[in-house]
N, C-alpha and C positions, 0 to 999 in steps of 0.2 A: 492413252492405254487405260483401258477400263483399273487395270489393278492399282494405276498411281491416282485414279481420279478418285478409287475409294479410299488409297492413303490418306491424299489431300482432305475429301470431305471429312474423315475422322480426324486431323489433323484440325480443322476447323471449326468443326464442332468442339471438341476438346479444348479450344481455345475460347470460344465462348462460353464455354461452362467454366472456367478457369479464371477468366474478367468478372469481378467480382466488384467496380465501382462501380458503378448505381448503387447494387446493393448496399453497399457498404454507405455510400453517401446519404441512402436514405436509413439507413442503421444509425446514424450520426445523428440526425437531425430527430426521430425517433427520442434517443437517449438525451435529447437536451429537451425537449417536453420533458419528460418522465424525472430529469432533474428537477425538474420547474414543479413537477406533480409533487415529487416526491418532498421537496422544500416548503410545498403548504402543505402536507398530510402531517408532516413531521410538526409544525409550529403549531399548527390547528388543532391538536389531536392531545387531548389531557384533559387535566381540570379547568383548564380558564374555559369559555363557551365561545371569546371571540372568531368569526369568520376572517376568513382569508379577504373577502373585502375590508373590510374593517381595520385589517391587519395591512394594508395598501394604503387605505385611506390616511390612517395616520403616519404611515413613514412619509406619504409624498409632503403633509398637511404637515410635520413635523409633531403633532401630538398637540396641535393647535382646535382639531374639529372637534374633538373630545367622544369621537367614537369610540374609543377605549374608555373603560376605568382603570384609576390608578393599580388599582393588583392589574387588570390583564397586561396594561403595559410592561410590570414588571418582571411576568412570568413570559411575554411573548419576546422581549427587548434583553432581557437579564440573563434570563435560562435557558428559552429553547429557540431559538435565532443564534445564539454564540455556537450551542452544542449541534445545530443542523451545520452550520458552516464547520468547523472544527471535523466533522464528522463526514464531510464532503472531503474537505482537505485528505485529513486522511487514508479515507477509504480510496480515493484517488492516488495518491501517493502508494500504497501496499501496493492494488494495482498494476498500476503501469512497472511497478518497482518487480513484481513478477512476470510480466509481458517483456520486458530485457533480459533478467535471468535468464527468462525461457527461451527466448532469442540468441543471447550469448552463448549458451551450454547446449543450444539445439536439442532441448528436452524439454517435453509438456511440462515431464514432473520437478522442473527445478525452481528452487522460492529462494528468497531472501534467506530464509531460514535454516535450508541446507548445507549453505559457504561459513553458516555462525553469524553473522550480520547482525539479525535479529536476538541471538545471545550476547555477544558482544555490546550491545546499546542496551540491553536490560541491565545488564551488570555497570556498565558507566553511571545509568540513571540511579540504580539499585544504592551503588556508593555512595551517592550526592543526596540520596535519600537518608541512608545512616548516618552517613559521617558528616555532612554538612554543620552538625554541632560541634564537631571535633575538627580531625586533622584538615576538612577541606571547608570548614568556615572561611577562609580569609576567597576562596575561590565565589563561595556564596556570596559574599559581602560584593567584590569586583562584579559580577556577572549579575548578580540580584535574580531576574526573572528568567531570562536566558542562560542560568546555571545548568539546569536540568535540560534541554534541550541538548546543551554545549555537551554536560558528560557525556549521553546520550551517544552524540555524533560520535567523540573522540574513542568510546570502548569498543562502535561499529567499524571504527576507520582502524585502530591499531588490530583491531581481528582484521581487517582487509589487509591491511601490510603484512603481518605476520603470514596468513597464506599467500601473497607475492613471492614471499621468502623461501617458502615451501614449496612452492607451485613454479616456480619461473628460473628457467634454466636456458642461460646463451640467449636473453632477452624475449623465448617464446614461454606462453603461461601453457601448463597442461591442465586440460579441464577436469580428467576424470581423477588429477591428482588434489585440484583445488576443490572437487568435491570432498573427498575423502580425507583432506586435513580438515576441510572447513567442520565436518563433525565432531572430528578429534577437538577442534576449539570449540565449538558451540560445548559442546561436552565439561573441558574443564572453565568455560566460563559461566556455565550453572553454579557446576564445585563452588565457583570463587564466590557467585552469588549466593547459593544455599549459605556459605560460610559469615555474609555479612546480613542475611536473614535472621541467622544465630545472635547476633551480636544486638539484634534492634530491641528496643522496647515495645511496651504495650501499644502503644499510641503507634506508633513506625509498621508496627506487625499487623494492626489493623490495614492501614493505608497499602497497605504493601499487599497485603491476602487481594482487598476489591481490586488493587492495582492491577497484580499479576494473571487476572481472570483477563484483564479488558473491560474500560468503563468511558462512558463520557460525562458521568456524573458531575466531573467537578470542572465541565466546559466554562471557560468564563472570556472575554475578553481580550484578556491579560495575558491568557493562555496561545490564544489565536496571533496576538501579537510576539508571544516568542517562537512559537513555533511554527505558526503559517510559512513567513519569510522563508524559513528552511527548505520547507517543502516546496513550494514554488518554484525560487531557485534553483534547489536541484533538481527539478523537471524541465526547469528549462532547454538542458543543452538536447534533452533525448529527441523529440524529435525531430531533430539535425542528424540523429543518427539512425534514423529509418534505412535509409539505404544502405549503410554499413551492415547491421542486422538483417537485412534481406537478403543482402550477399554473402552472411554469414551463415546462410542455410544450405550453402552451396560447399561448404568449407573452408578452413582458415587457409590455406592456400588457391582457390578459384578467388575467395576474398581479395586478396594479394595480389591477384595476376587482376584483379579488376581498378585496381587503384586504391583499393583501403587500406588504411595504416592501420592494421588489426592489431597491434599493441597498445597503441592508442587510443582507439576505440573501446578495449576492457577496460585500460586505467579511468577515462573518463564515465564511463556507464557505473564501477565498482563504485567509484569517488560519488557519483552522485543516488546510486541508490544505497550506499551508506547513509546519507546525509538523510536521503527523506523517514529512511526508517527509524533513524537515530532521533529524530524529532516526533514522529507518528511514538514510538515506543514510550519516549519519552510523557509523552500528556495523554497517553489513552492506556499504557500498559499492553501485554499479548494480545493482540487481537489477531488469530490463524489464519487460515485457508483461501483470505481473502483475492491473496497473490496466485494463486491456483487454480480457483475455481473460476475468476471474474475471465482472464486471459482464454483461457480456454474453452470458454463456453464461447467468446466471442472469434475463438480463430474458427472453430465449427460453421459458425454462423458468415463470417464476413471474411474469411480465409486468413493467410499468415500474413498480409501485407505489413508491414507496423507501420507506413505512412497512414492506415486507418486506425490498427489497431493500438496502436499508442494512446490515439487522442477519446476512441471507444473506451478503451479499459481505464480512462480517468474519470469519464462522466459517468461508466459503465458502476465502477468498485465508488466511486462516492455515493452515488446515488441508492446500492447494494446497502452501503450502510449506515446512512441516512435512516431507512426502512428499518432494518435490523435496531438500531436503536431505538425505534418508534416503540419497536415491537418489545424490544427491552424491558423498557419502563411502564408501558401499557400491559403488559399483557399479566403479570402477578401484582396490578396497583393493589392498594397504595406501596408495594415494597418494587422493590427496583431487580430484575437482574442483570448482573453483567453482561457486557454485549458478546464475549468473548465466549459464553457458552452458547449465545447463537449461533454465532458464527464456526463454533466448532460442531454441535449438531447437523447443520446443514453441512457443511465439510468436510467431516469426516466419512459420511457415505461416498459422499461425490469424489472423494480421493480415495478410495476402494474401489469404485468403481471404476474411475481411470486406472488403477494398478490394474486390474484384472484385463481391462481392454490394451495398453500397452504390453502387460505380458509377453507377447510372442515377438514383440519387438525387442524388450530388455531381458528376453532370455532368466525370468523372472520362476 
């Protein structure tokens, strides 16, 4: 019958427009150049003059060819190679840490930072910042380098439990309820923080002002190796749970009737974007919008799938702020800004601008 054969073909066209791997695969492939770009622009790009060859020659050569001189080795090997990878890590971690959110709570505009997460790890780190000479020395002394990651984690993860508590009634979490505690905490865990802002000295309040901006200034190492691990690991389990979050677009009950353990799949998703934020917050300080802008831009482009857009929004948001700190540090030399007012400049439009395009959706 002519009427179902033009069902069918809108039906199938519909569905081809709907299939979005290719795209998506060549979107991938795409964002790991533009890593790769984006990791010589970043190391290349300052005072030293060495090239990106030169900058190959001697890692493969071990610093044996002597195409480097002593200073570039030190600024390309010391400074901006720790703070490019640190700042991948990162920005990967915020990321994909928003493209779950936003999958979880079935909202563009949900971040880490909504549920208190990213309050909660400021205020652990903020602690272990003041008090490290006082009451939580002996924790410094145990933990040594992994002190501040470790608080980090633990102020993100007790804000995650505490909205559990608030949020989760007869084993199911309400979302629109763990929004709206999770403020009320982000809220008083500023208080808590303003309050031991009060308490620091000179030298603490310094560190703590560039901190609280967002910096990669003090990328080292040392840094990469307490904090990396974190982030890593807690990326690991997510995507495994692509198809949980894909089925959770359908609702927490078609979830359910599908095979997902959707309790299970929040406790591990909260558990592990606790962990990367609490680490990211931990060595870089506020860095915003990153968790908003990157997911988003990319579900536009290469649709909701999160078998894709997980692994986009990692190479996507590291490589976002790889750039972003390039431009940091380059663009008012010799003085440095915070990455965290890039990233809020760029940001803040583009989340105004999502509010107003969601609007008629959130009855806004």
């Amino acid at each position: 019958m002519p009427g179902l054969k033009r069902m069918s073909h809108h039906t199938d066209r519909r569905h081809r427009e709907g299939d979005r791997t290719t795209l998506a695969l060549f979107v991938l492939a795409g964002l790991v150049v533009a890593a790769l770009l984006a990791f010589a622009f970043s190391i290349t790009t300052g005072a030293s003059n060495a090239s990106i060859v030169d900058v190959i020659g001697s890692m493969i050569s071990g610093g044996a060819d002597n195409a480097l001189s002593s200073r570039d080795r030190i600024i390309i090997f010391d400074i901006r190679l720790p703070r490019a990878i640190l700042g991948f890590l990162i920005g990967g971690g915020l990321a994909v840490s928003g493209a779950v959110m936003q999958g979880l709570f079935r909202n563009p505009l949900a971040d880490p930072g909504l549920i208190g997460v990213s309050a909660g790890s400021s205020l652990g780190a903020v602690a272990m910042i003041v008090l490290s000479g006082g009451i939580l020395t002996p924790v410094a002394h145990v933990f040594g380098i992994f002190s501040l990651p470790i608080a980090a984690f633990i102020g993100g993860l007790v804000t995650t439990i505490l909205l559990y508590r608030v949020a989760t009634r007869h084993g199911q979490t309400s979302i629109a309820t763990m929004l709206l505690a999770g403020i009320a905490l982000g809220s008083l865990a500023l208080a808590a923080t303003g309050v031991l802002i009060y308490m620091a000295d000179d030298r603490q309040l310094r560190d703590l002002t560039f901190w609280s901006m967002g910096s990669l200034a003090g990328a080292t190492w040392t840094k990469i190796a307490a904090a990396g691990p974190i982030i890593v690991f807690s990326m690991l389990p997510l995507p495994f749970m692509a198809r949980g979050l894909n089925a959770l677009t359908l609702g927490e009950a078609a979830a359910f009737h599908m095979g997902i353990t959707v309790q299970r799949l929040k406790n591990v998703a909260i558990v592990s974007v606790a962990a990367a934020i609490g680490a990211s917050v931990a060595v870089s300080g506020g860095i915003g919008f990153v968790g908003i802008i990157v997911p988003h831009i990319l579900r536009m482009a290469i649709g909701p799938d999160h078998r894709f857009l997980l692994p986009a929004s990692a190479l996507f948001g590291g490589t976002l702020l790889i750039i972003a700190d390039a431009v940091a540090r380059t663009v008012v030399s010799p003085a440095e800004l915070p990455i965290g007012i890039i990233t809020a400049g760029v940001g803040g439009p583009f989340f105004l601008w999502m509010l107003l395009r969601q609007r008629s959706h959130l009855s806004l």
